[in-house]
N, C-alpha and C positions, 0 to 999 in steps of 0.2 A: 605037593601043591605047586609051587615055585618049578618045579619038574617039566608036570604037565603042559601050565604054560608055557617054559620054553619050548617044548613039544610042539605046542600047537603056532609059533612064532618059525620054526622051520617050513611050515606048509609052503606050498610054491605060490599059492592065492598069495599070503605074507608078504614071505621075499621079493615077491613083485611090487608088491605095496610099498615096501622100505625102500627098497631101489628106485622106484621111481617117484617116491619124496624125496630121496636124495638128490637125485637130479634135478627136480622143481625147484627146490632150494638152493643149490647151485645156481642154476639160469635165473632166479631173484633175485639173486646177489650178486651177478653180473650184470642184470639188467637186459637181459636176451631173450626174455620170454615166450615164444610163438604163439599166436593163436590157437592155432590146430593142437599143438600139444597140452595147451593148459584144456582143451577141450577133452579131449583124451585123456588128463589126467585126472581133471572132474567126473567122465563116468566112470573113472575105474576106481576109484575111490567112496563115489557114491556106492556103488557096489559090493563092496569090499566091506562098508560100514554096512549094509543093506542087510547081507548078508549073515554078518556078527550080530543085527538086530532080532531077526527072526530066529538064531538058531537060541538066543535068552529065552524068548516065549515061549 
């Protein structure tokens, strides 16, 4: 079980997701935030949860 989901936490969909919370988090904690990127970061993240939502049902 515990397996699987790390399995499924290497996906490239994933690792782009992590990476680049980590960089949003980063740039919120310096206080550098872009526009464009927080924009960017919101659909890719809506997506990403979008995503995980449909494939439950």
């Amino acid at each position: 079980m515990i397996s699987e989901r790390l399995l499924k936490l290497l996906s490239v969909k994933s690792i782009v997701t992590v990476i680049l919370t980590l960089v949003f988090s980063y740039l919120s904690a310096v206080g550098s935030v872009n526009k464009d990127f927080l924009t960017i970061y919101t659909v890719i993240i809506a997506f990403y949860f979008g995503t995980q939502a449909t494939k439950e049902t």
